[in-house]
C-alpha positions as CSV (number, residue, x, y, z in Angstrom):
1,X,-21.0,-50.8,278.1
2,X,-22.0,-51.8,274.3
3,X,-25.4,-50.7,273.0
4,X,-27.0,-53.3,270.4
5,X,-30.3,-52.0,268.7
6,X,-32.1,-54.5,266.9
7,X,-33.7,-53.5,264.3
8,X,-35.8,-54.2,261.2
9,X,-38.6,-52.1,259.1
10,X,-40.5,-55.2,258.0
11,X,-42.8,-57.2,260.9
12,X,-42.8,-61.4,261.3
13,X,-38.6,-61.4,260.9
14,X,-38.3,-62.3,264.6
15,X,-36.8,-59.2,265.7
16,X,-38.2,-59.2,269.2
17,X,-37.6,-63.1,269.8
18,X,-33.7,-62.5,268.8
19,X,-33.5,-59.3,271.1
20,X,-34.6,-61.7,273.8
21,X,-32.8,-64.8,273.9
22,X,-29.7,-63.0,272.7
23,X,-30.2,-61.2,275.9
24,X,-30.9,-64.0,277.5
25,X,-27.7,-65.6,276.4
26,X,-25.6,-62.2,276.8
27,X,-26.6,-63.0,280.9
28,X,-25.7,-67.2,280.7
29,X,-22.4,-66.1,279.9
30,X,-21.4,-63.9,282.7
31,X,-22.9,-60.1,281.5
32,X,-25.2,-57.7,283.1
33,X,-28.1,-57.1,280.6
34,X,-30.4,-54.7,280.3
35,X,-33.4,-55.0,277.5
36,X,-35.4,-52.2,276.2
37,X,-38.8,-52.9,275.0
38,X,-39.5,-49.9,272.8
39,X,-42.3,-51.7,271.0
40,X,-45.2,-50.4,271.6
41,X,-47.2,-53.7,271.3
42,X,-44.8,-54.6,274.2
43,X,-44.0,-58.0,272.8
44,X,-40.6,-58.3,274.1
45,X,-42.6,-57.4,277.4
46,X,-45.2,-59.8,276.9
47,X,-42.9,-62.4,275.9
48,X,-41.1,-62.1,279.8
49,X,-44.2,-62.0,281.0
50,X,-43.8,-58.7,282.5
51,X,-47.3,-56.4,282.1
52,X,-46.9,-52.7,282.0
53,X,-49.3,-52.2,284.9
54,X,-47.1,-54.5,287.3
55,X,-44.5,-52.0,287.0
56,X,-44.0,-48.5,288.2
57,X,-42.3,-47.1,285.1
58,X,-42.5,-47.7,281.6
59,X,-40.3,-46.9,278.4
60,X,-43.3,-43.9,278.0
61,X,-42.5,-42.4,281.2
62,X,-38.6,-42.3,280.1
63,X,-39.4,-40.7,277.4
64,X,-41.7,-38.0,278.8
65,X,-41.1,-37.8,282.6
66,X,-37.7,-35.9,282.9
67,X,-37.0,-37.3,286.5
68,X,-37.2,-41.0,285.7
69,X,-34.1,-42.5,285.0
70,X,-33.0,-45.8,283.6
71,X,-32.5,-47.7,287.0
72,X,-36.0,-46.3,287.5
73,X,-38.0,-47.9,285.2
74,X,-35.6,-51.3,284.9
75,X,-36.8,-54.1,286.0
76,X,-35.7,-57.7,287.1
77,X,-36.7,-60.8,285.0
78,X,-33.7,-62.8,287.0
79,X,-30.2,-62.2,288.4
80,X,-27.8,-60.4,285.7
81,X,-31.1,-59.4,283.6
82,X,-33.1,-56.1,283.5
83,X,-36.4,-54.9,280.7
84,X,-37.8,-51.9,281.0
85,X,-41.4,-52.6,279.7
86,X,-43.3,-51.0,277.1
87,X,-47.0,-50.3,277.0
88,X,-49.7,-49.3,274.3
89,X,-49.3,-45.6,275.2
90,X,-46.1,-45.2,273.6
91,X,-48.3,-45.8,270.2
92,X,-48.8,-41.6,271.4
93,X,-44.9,-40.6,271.7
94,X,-44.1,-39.2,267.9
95,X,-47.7,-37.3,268.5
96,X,-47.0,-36.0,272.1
97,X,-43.4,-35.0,271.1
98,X,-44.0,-33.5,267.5
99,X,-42.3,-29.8,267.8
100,X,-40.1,-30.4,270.9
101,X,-36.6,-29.9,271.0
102,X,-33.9,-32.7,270.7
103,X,-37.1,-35.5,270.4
104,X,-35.0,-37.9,268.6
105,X,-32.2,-38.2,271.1
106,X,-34.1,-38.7,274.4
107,X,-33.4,-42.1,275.1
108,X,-29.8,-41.4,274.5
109,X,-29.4,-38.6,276.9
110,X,-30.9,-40.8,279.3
111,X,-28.6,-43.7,278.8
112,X,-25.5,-41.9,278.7
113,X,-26.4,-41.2,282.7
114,X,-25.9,-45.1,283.1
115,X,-22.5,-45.8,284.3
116,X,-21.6,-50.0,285.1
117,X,-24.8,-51.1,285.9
118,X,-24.8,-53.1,282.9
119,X,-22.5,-54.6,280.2
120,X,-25.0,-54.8,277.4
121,X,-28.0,-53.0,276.7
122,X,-30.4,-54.4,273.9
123,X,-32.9,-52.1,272.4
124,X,-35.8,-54.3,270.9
125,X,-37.5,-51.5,268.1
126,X,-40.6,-51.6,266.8
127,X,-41.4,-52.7,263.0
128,X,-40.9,-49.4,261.4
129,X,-38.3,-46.6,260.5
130,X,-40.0,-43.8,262.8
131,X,-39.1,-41.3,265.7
132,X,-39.0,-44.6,267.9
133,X,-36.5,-46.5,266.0
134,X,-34.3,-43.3,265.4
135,X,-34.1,-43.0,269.5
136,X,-32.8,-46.8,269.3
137,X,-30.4,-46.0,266.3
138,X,-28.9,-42.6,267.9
139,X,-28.6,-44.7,271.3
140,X,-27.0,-47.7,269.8
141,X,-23.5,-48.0,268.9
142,X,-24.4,-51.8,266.8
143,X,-27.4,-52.9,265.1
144,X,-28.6,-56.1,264.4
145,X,-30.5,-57.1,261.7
146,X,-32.5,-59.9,261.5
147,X,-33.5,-61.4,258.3
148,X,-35.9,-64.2,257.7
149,X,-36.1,-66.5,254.8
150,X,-38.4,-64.0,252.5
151,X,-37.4,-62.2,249.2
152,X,-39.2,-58.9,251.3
153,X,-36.5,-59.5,253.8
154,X,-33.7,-58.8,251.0
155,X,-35.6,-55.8,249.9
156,X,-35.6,-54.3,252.9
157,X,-32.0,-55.2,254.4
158,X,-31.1,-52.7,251.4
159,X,-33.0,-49.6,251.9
160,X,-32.5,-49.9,255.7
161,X,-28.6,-50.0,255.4
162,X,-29.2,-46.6,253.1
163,X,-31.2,-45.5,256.2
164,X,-28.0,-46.0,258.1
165,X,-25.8,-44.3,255.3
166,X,-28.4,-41.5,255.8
167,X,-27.8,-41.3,259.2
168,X,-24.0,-41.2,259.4
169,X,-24.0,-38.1,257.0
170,X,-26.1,-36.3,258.7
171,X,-25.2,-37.0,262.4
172,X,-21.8,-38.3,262.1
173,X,-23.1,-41.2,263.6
174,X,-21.7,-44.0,262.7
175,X,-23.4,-47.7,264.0
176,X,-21.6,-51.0,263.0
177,X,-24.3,-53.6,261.5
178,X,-24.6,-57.0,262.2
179,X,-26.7,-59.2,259.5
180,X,-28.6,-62.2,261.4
181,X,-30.0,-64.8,259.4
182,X,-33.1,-66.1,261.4
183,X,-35.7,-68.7,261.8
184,X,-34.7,-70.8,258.9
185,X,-34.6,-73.9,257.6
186,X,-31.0,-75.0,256.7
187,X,-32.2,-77.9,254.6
188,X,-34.3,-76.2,251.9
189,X,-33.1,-75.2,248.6
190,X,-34.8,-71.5,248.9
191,X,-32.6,-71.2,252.3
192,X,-29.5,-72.1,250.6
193,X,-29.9,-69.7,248.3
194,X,-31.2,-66.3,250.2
195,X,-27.3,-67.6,252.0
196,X,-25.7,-67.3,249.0
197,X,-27.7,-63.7,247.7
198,X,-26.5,-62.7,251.8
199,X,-22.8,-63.7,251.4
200,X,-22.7,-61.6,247.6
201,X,-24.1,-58.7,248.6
202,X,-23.9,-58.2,252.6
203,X,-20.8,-60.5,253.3
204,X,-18.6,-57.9,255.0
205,X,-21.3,-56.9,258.1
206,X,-23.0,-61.2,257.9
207,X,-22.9,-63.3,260.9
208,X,-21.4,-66.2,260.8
209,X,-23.8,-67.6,263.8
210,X,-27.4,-68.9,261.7
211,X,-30.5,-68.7,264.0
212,X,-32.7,-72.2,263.3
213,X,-36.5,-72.2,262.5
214,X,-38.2,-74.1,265.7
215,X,-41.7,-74.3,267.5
216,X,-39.9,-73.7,270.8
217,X,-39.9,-69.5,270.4
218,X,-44.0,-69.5,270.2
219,X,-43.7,-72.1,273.3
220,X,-41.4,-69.9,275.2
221,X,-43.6,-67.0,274.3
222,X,-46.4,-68.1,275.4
223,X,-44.9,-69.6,279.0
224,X,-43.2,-65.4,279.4
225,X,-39.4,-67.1,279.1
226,X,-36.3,-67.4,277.0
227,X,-35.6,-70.8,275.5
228,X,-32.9,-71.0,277.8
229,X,-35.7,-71.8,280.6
230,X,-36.8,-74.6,277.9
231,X,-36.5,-78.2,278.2
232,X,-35.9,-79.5,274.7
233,X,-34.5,-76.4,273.3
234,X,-30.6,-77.7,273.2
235,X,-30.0,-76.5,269.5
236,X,-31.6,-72.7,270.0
237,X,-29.5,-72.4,273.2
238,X,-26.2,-73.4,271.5
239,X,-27.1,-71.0,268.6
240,X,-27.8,-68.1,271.0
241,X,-24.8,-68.7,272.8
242,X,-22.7,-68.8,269.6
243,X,-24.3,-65.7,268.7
244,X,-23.5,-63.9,272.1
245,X,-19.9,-65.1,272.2
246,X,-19.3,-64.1,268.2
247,X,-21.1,-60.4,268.9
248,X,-18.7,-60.6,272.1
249,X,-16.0,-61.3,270.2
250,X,-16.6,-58.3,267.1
251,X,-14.8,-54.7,268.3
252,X,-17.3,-52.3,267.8
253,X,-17.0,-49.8,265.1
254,X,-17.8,-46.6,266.2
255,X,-15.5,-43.9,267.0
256,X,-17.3,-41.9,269.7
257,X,-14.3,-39.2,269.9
258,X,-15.6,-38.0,266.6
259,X,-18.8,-37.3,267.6
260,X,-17.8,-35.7,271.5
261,X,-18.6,-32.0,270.5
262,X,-21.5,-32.4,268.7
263,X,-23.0,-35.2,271.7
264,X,-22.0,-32.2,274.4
265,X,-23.8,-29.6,271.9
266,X,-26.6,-32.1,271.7
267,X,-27.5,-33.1,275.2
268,X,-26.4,-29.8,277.5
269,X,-24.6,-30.7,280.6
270,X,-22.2,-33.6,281.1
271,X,-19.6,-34.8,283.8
272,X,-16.2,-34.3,282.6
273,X,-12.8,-34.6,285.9
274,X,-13.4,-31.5,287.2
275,X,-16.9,-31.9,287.6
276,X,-20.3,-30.6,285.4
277,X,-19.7,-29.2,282.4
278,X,-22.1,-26.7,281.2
279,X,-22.0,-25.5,277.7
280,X,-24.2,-22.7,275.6
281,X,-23.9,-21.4,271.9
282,X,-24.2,-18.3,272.1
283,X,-21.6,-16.3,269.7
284,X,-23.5,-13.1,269.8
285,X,-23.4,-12.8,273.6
286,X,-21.5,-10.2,275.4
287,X,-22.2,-11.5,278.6
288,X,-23.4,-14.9,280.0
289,X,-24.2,-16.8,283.6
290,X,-25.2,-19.7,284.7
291,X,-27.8,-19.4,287.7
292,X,-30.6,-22.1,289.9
293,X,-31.0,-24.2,292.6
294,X,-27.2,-24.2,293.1
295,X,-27.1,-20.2,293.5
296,X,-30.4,-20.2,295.0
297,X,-31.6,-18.3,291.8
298,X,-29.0,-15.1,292.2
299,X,-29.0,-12.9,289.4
300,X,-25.2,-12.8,289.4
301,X,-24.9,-16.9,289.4
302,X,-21.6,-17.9,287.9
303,X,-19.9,-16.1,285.1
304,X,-19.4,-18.6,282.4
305,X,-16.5,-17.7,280.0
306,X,-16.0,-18.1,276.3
307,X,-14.1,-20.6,274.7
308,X,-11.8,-18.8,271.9
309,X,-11.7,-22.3,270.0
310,X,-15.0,-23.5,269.3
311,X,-16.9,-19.8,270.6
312,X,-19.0,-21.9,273.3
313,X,-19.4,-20.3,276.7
314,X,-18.5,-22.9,279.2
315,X,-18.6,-23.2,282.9
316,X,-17.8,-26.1,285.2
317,X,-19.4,-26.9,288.8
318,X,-19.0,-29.3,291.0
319,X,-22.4,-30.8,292.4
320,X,-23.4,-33.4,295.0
321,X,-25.5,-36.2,293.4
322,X,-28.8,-34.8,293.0
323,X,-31.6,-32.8,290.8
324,X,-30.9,-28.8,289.9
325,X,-33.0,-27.0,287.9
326,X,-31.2,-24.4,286.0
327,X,-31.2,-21.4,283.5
328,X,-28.8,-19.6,282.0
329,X,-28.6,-15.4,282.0
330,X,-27.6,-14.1,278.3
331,X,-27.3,-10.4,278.1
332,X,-29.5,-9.9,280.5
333,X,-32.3,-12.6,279.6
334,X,-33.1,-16.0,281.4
335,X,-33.2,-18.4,279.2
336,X,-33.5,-22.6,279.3
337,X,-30.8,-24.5,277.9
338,X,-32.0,-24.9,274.3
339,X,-29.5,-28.0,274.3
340,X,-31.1,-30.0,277.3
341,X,-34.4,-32.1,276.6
342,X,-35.1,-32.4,280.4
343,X,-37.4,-29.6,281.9
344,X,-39.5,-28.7,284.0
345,X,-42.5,-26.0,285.1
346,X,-41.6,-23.5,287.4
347,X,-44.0,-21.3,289.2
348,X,-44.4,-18.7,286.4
349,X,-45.3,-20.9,283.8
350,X,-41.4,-20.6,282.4
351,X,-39.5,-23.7,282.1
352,X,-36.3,-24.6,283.7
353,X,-33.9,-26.9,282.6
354,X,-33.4,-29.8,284.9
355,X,-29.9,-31.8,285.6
356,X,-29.7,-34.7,287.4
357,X,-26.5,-35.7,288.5
């Protein structure tokens, strides 16, 4: 499964046309697509004509419900092709999660539950470096970058490849970028040259695949379709379907191995051969156990053991497909995994960490 942000800090560069026909064209060649609108003007939404009130789940409720999972809130635009829509309410989610743990890795936690449902997932970001588009970046192991025929566009290619450097150091997350030039006119001049300044300075991560300028993405916007459901639109299709094929066709970059630990560290549980793997940092500890649902809250749960190589206590159950809600039992004090975003309420006001398996 590939994950391909796309992603750009300045508005009007066709970001959210480009994350879906390329979707569009990802499904006419034979893959299972899945598109996340985490706009919160819900274009890429709008522009399947899909309304957040027709559907039972939005990108908000991924976000902040705990329970709803990806296959939850997906839903169909045709056969081989998933969005899960956005609304206006996720305008509140940077407010709403300001202070809580592991904010900027949500969506990832939930997407590493996804198993072969799809072969491509496309994250269509809104116009802005925020906690939003760092969900999509942490998520994504690609991004593509759109860039329209505008000296702003140059600008901003720059600082948001820094913004990637940034990233890398500091997560050791590493994203491979993909340059798109869109929505431009071959013929003039100006084009030619923005090309040229592309090829100098960007050649190594440029597409080779150009993206024309053409009155049929307002028209398929406004009917709620890809172009590939226009009549008329022969050259965008062909373009789109050049693009999948050559994104196809790139190996990603990243190197998840490097980054196993620190994604175990980061997002609590996970399932590993012999079943769930839990995991706590506690290097102080003299004693630690895992207790909930499983051990119908017992005080003595299971005894989870420390790891002489990296000083993590680790334990590893095997559970039915389900939800457990869990804590963990360090020297004597219950405690919620400080590594797991998903909780819930219990019925003393505590919260307990929630799994979902």
């Amino acid at each position: 499964m590939r994950i391909v942000s796309v992603i750009n800090q300045k508005g009007g560069c066709g970001k959210t046309t480009v994350a879906i026909n390329l979707s569009a064209a990802f499904r006419e060649i034979g893959k299972r697509v899945l598109l996340i609108d985490l706009d919160p003007q819900a274009h890429a939404s709008i522009g399947l004509h899909v309304n957040s009130d027709d559907v039972e789940h939005t990108t908000y409720d991924l976000f902040m419900n705990p329970r709803v999972r990806i296959t939850d809130a997906a839903h169909r635009v045709e056969e081989r092709f998933d969005i899960i829509a956005s609304s206006p309410v996720l305008s509140a989610i940077e407010q709403e999660l300001s202070g809580k743990p592991a904010r900027e890795t949500r969506l990832v936690s939930k997407l590493r539950r996804v198993t072969d449902q799809y072969e491509y997932i496309m994250i269509d970001s809104p116009p802005n470096v925020g906690l939003l588009t760092f969900n999509a970046l942490m998520a994504a192991g690609e991004v593509i970058i759109p860039i329209d025929p505008c000296f702003f566009s140059l600008q901003g290619l720059q600082k948001l490849r820094e913004t990637l450097d940034l990233l890398e150091r500091e997560t050791n997350h590493k994203v491979a970028v993909h340059v798109l030039v869109n929505n431009i006119e071959k013929r003039t001049t100006f084009s030619r040259e923005l090309v040229n300044d592309l090829e100098r300075d960007h050649n190594a991560v440029l597409m080779d695949t150009i993206i024309s300028h053409s009155v049929r993405y307002k028209e398929a916007a406004l009917r709620g379709v890809s172009i590939f459901k226009m009549q008329d639109a022969e050259r965008l299709q062909r373009e789109f379907l050049s693009l999948a094929e050559e994104i196809e066709n790139r190996v990603s970059m990243i190197d998840t191995r490097d980054i196993d630990d620190w994604m175990v560290k980061l997002h609590g549980p996970r399932h590993v051969q012999e079943g769930i793997l839990f995991m706590l940092d506690a290097p102080r500890a003299q004693n630690v156990y895992l207790t909930g649902e499983f051990t119908n809250w017992s005080r003595e749960g299971f005894r989870m053991h420390k790891d002489e190589k990296d000083s993590l206590w680790k334990s590893v159950l095997h559970l039915e497909p389900g939800e457990y809600e869990y804590r963990f039992i360090v020297d004597g004090v219950w405690i919620k995994d400080p590594n797991n975003a998903d909780s819930v309420l219990n019925e003393f006001g505590q919260e307990n960490s929630l799994l979902i398996v």
